[in-house]
C-alpha positions as a printed Julia matrix, in Angstrom:
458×3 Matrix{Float64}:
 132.25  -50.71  157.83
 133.01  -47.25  158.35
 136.39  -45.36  158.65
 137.47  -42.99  161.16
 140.39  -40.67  161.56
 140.62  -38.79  164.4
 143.9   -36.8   165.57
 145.21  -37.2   168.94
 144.57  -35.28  171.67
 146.97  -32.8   174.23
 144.32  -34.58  177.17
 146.32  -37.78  178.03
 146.17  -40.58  180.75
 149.61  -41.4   182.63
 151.1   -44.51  181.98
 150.78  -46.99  179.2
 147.58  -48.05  177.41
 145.55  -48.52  174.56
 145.93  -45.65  172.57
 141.81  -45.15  172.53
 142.33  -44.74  175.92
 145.8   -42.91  176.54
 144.21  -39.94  174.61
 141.28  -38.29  177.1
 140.1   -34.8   175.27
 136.69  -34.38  174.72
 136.25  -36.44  171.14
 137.97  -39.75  173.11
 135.26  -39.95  175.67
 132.54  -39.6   173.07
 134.26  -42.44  171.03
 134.69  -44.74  173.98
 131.26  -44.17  174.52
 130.28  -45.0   171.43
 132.65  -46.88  169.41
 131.13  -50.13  167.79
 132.31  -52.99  166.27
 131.53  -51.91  162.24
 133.8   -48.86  163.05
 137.63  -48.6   162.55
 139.42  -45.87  164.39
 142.97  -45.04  163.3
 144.55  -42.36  165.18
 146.66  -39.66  163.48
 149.46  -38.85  166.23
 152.25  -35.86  166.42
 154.72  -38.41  167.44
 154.05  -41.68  166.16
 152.2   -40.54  162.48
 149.32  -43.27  162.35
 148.0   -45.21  164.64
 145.52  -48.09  165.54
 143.38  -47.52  168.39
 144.47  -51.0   169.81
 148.35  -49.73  169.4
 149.74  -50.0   173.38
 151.39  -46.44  173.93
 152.57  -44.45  176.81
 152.46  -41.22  177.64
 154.32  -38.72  176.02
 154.06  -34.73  175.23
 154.78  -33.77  171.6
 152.56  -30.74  169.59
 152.19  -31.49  165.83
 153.8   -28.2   163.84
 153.29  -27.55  160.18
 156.84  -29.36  159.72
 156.25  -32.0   161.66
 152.46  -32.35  159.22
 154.46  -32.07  156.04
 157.29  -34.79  157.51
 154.85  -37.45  158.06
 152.84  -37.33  155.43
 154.88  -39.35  153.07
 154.2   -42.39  155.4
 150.51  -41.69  156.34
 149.69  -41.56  152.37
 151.62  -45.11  152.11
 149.89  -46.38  155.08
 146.07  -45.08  154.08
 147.15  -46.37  150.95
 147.69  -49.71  152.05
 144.34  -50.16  154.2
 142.21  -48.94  151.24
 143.46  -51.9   149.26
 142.94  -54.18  152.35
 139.13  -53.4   153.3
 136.63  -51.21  151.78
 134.91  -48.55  153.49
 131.16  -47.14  153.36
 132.47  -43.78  154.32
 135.16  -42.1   156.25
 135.07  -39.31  158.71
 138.17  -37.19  159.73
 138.47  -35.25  162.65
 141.48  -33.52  162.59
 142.6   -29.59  163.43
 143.81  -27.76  160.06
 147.41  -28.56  161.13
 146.81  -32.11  161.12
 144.92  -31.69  157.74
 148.59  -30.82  156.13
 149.39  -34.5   157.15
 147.02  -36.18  154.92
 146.28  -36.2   151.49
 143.91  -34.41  149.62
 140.17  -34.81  149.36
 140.32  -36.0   145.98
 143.34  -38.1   146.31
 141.56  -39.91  149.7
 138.33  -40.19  147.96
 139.94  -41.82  144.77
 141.63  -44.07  147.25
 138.74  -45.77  149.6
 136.34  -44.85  146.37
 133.43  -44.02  149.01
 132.33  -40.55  150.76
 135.3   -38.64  152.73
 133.86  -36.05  155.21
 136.58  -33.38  156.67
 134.65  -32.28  160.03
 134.72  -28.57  161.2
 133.33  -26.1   163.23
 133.34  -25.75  167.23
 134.14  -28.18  168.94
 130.95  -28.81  170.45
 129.49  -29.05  167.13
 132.08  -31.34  166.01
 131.46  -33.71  169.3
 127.64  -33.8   168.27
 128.0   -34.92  165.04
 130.69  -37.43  165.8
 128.19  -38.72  168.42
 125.57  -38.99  165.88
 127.68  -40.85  162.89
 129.01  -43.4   165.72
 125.03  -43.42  166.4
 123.94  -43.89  162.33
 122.31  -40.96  163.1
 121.69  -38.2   160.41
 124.07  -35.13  160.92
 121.12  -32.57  161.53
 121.56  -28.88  163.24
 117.82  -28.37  164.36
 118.46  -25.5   166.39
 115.76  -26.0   168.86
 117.07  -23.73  172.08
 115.86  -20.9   172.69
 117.6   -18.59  175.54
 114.92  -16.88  177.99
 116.92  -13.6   179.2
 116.49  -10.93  181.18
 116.07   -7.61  179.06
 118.08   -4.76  180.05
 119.89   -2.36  178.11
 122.89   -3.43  176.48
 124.5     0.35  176.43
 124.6     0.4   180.11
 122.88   -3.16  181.81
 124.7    -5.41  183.37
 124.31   -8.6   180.85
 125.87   -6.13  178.04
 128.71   -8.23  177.97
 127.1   -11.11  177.79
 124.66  -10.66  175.0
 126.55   -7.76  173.21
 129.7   -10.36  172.27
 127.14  -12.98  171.08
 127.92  -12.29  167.7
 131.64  -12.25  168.29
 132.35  -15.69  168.87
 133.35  -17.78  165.61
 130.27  -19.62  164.91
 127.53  -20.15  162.43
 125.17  -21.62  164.93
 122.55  -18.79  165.61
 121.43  -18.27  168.81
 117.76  -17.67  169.6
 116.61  -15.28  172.63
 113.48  -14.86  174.37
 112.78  -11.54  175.69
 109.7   -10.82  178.01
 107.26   -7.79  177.11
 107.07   -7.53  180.64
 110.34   -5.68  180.75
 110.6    -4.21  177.94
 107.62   -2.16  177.58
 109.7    -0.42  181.26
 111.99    0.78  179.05
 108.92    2.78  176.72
 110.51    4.65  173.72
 113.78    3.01  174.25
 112.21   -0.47  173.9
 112.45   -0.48  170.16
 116.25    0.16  170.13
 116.92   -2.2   172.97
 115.15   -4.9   171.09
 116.91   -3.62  167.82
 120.15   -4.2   169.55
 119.44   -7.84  171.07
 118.52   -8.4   167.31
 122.1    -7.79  165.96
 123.79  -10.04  168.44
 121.95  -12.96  167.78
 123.86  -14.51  164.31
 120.79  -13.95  162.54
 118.6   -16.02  165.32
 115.33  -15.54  166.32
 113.64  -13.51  168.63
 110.66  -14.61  170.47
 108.06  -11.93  172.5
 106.68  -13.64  175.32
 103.66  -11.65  176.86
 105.14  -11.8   180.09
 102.19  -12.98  182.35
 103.87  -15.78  184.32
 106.02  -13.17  185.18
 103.42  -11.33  186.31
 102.06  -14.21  188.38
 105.56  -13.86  190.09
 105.16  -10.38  190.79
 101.5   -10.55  192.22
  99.8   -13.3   194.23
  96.74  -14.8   192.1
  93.54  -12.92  192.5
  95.02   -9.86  193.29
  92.73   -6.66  192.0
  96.0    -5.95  189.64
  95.57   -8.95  187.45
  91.96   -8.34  186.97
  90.52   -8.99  183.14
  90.0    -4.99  183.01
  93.96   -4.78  183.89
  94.88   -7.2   181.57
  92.87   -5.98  178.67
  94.81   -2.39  178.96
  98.13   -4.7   179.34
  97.21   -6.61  176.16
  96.27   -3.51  174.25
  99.51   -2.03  175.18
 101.32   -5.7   174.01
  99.66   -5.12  170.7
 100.61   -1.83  170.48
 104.49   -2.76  170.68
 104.11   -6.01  168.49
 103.13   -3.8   165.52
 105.52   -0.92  165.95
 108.21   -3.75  165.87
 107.77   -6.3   163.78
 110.27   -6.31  161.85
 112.58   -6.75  164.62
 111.05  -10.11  166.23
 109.95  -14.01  164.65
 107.58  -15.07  167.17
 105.03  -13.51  169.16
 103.85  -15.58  172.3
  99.62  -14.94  173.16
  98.37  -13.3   176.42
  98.38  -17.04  177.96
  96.48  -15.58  181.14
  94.36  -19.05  181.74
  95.4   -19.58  185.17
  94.6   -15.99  185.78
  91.24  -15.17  184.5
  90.71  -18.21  183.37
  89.86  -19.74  179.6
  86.92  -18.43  178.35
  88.28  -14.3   179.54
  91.87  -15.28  178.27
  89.63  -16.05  174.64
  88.66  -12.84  174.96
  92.18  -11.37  175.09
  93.35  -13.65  172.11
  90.47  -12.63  169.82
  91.29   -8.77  170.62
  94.8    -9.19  169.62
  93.5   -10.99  166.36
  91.51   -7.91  165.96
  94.12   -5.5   166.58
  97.64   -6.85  164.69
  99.03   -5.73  161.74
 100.74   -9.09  161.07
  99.65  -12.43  160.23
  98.47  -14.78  163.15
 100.83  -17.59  161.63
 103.6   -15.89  163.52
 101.61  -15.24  166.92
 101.92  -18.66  169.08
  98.83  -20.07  170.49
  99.95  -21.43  174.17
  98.24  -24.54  176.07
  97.73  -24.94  179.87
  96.32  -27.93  182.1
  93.5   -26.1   183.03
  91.83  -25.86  179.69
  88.96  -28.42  179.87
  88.64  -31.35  176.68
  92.4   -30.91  175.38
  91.86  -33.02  173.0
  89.27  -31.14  171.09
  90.58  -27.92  171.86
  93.97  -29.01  170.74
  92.56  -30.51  167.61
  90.98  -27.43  166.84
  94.01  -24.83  166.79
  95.22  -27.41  164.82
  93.01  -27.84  162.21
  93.03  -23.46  161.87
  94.96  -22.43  159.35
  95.7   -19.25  160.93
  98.11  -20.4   163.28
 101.73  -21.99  162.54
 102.67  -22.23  166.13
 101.8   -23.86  168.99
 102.72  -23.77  172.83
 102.57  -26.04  175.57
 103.4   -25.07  179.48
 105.49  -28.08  180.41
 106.2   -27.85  183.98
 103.01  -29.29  184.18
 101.88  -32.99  183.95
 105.04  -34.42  185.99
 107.24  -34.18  182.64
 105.61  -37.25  181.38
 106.81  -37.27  177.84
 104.12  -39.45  177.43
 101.35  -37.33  178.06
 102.78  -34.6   175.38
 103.85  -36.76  172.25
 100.48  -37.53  170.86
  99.56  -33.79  170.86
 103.09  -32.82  169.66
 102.35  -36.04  166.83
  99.1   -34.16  165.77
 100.28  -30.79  165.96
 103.16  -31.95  163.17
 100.53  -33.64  161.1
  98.63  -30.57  160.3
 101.67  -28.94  159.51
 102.14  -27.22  163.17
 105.39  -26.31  165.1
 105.36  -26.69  168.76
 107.54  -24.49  171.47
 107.78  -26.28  174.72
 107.57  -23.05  177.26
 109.57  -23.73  180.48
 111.33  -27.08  179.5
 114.75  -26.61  180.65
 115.56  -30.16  181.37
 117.88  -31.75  178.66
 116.6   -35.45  179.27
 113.44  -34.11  179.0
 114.03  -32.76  175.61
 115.64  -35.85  174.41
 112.21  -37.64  174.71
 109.59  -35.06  173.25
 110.07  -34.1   169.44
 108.68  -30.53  169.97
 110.45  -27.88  167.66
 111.71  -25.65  170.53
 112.14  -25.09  173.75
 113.26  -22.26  175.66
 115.82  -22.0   179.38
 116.56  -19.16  181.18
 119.63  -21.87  182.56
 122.23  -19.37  181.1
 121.35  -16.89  183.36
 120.05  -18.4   186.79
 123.23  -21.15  186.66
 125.67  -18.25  186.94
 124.15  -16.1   189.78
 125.27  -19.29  192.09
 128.86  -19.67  190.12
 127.75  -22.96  188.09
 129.76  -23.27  184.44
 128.12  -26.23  182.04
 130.49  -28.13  180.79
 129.69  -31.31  178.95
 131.0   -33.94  182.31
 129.09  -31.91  184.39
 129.0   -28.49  186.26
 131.78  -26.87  187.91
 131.21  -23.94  190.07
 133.12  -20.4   190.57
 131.26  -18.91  193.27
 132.62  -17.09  196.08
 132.1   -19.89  198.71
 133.48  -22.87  197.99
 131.42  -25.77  197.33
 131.55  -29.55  195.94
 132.86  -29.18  192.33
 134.09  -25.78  192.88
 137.0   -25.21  190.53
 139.5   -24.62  193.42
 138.6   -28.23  194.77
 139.6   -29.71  191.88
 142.46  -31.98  191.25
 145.53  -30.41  188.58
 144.83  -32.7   186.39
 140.91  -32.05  186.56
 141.33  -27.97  186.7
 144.11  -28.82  183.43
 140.65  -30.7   182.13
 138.31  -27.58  182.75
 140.8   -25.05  181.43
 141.35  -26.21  178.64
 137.78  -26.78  177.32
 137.27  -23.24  178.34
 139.7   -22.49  176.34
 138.18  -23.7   173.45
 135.57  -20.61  173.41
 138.33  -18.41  173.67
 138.33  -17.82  177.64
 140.21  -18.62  180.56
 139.2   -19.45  184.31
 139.67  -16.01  185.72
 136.83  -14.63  182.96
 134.3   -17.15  184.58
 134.81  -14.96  188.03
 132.41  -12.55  186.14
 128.86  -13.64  185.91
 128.66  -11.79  182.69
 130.9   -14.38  181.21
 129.38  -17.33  182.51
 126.1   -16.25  181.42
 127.6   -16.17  177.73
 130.16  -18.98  177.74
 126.8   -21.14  178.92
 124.56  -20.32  176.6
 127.75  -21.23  173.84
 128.45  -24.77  175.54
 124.56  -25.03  175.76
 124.19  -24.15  171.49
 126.88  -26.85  170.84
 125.68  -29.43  173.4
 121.76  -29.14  174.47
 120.61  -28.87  170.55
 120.23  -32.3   169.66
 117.29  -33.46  167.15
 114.87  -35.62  168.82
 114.75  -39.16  167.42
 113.0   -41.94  168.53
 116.09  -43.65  169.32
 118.19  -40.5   170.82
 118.89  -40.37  174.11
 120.87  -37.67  174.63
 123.2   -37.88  178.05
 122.17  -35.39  181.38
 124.5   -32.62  180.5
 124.32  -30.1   182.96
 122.35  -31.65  185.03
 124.69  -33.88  187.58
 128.14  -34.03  189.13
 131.5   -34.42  187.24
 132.72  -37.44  186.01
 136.01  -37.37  185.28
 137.07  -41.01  185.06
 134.88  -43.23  182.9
């Protein structure tokens, strides 16, 4: 059996209940959700010092102060005292804020007492509410950071996202956060690309940065078969791609091929990938081969890239193929047998993500969320768009807007900041880190965050 001490929370229910279900912040509805039988909760309370999760309490409103810590923690020593000798624990977990930390004993004093493994939780909170979801789950406490944020490049002197993706780095966190930036843009900029890229660089917390070729983008810009995406025009494009993938890196991790397949088709697109072999001044390993349905005999083609040594990285397009996770886990399973890493391009859907054990995946969710007011919050989206809609904020009950405020306020905002689309591009791609970024098991299934309506009661 395992041990877990969790403080209250300043989210209650009205009334009188359980106290696992009196106390409604965000770590409550992940334990209801998965509590289980050979786990004990006791709850570490302002008011009433420790509890059971089966106590019957009612509501009341009492903050814990560093007086109030020190006061009770006579009694909670006593008590943890008393259920060491009682049952024996394979581990305990406590997930408490450093003022409830003053109310329990120290490390060593609680690990010569329950004589098993004592782990003090910490970081954000949405870090903290993934790895209490995986320990209720057995599952290994493992930060794989696979999300990767697609952006829009613009200048973060002057652009418009500068407050978004300048203040990155400002937020307390030791999660990195890897970006995606399109060629496609930033060649626009010419000699200022380098120092544009040199700036997204800084923000990231030592992340990644991934060059995508920016073709589809292209394909967006120009209707297939247009004179403009001819092989000629994309040879001078690629040559030009080649040109700023030397004079910079030192500034990027991953470089994404000219995946023009559905342009010019395979066998011209092999001619593209074999100049850019010809042309680079760094190792292939970091350039990322990409896969699309209309190569002919995947299978041998895939097994092929795989069995080259030059290449590390592999992509696959996965709009395509009806997001049958199906269809990409065998190629995904021989990829990582060879020693591969696969980037899923385009695979925004969370669900999705849960069921295919690629290494990354990139969204550009952060940004095109926003533009219509939405805010990801982990029960659901709320919206702060102009016209009001279902789920806008201003709909919401007080005791749902108390809900949302307060987990804003978490990452150091209020409700009036998410007005700005600048802000709701970054405080989404910070819920998105702590939430989305889930390693793929075979038994995870990770809930549709950001993907429904609110669910405020359970």
């Amino acid at each position: 059996m395992k041990l877990l001490i969790l403080a209250c929370s300043a989210t209650k229910r009205q009334g009188t209940h359980k106290a696992i279900n009196l106390y409604d912040g965000p770590m409550y509805r992940v334990l209801r959700k998965w509590l289980h039988k050979d786990i004990k909760v006791i709850i570490l309370s302002a008011k009433y010092g420790l509890l059971s999760s089966e106590s019957i309490i009612s509501f009341y409103e009492q903050k814990i102060t560093e007086s109030r810590a020190k006061e009770l923690q006579p009694d909670i020593t006593e008590e943890l005292n008393r259920l060491a000798e009682s049952t024996r624990f394979s581990e305990v977990l406590i997930e408490v804020g450093s003022v409830y930390k003053i109310a329990l004993p120290s490390i060593e004093i609680l690990t010569e007492l329950f004589r098993c493994p004592i782990v003090f939780d910490s970081g954000r909170i949405g870090e903290r509410l993934s790895h209490l979801k995986l320990w209720l789950r057995n599952i290994p406490k493992i930060r794989a950071h696979r999300l990767v944020h697609a952006t829009t490049v613009c200048n973060l002197g002057t652009g418009y996202l500068r407050d978004t993706y300048s203040k990155l780095a400002l937020h307390p966190s030791g999660i990195p956060t890897h970006l995606l930036l399109s060629f496609y843009y930033l060649h626009k900029y010419k000699e200022r690309a380098y120092s544009i890229l040199e700036a997204y660089k800084k923000c990231t917390n030592n992340g990644k940065i991934y060059i995508d070729s920016g073709i589809f983008t292209f394909m967006s810009k120009y209707k297939q078969g247009n004179t403009t995406l001819s092989f000629e025009f994309l040879k001078k494009y690629t040559l030009k791609y080649i040109e700023f993938l030397n004079n910079t890196m030192n500034l990027w991790d991953i470089a994404i091929d000219v995946d023009a397949d559905i342009v010019i088709g395979c066998d011209q697109t092999d001619i593209l990938h074999e100049l850019i072999l010809e042309n680079i001044n760094f190792p292939p390993q970091v350039l990322m081969r990409v896969y699309h349905s209309v190569r002919q005999n995947i299978e041998e083609w895939w097994n092929n890239i795989c069995i080259d040594t030059r290449y590390r990285w592999l992509g696959i397009e996965f709009i395509e193929h009806n997001w049958n996770p199906q269809f990409y886990r065998p190629l995904i399973d021989i990829a990582h047998r060879y020693g591969k890493k696969v980037h899923a391009l385009g695979a925004t859907s969370i669900k999705f993500a849960s069921n295919v054990p690629a290494d990354s995946f990139d969204s550009s969710s952060h940004l095109l969320g926003p533009r219509t007011g939405i805010v990801f919050l982990p029960f659901g989206n709320v919206y702060f768009s102009k016209k009001l809609c279902k789920n806008h904020y201003t709909t919401l009950s007080s005791q749902e807007q108390n809900r949302v405020n307060s987990f804003v306020a978490i990452y150091g905002m209020n409700v009036k900041d998410l007005t700005q689309y600048a802000n709701r591009a970054l405080f989404n791609i910070w819920v998105m880190n702590d939430y989305w970024d889930i390693p793929f098991t075979e038994t995870t299934r990770h809930p549709d965050l950001f993907d429904g309506d609110l669910y405020f009661e359970e």
